[in-house]
N, C-alpha and C positions, 0 to 999 in steps of 0.2 A: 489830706484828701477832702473833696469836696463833701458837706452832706448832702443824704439823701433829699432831705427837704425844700433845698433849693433847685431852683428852676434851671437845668444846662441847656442852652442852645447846640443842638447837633449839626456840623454842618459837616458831608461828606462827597469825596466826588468818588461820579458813577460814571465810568466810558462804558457806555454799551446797556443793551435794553437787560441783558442777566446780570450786570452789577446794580442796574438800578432795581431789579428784582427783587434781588436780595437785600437790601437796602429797606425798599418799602416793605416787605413780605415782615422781617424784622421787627421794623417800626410798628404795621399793624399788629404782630404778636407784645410787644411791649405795650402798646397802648391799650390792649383788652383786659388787660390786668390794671390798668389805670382807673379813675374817677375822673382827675385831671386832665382830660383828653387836648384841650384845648390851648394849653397854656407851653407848648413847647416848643411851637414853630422850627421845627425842622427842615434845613437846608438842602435839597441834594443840584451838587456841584457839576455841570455838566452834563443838565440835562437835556438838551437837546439830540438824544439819539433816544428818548424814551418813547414809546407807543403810546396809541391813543388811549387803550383800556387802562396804562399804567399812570397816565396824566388826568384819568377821572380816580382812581383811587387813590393818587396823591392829594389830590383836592378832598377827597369826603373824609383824609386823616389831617389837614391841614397843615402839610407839609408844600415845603416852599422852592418851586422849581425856578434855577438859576442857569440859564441860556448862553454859552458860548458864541453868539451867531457867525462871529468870525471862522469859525471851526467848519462849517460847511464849505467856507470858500480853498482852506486849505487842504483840507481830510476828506471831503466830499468825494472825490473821483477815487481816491482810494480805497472808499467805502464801499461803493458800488461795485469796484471790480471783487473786492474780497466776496461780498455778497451772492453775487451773481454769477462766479466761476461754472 
């Protein structure tokens, strides 16, 4: 197993605004117990379904949002109708 000392890149995918929730909520609980705040760059996979509130606290933990954009063109309408029922 890895040490603790060194540096792991996390990178995880999130469909949907409540897995990327949980994801960041997470990460900020981990990171308050850090010093290190900066040194980890954290990936989350799929984020383009994430909200605005959750794409400004992504950024002030400096984690690193990674965009599908093709995914609107397929999943888009189905998004909407789930949504919107």
């Amino acid at each position: 197993p890895p040490s603790r000392s060194k540096k792991q890149q996390l990178l995880a995918h999130c469909n949907g605004d409540a897995a990327a929730e949980q994801y960041i909520g997470q990460f900020e609980k981990a990171l308050s117990k850090r010093t290190d705040k900066d040194l980890h760059r954290a990936v989350m996979v799929h984020a383009q379904l994430v909200r605005k509130d959750q794409l400004q606290r992504m950024a002030a933990i400096g984690m690193i949002p990674s965009f599908f954009v093709a995914h609107t063109y397929y999943w888009g309408d189905i998004h909407l109708q789930r949504r919107y029922r």
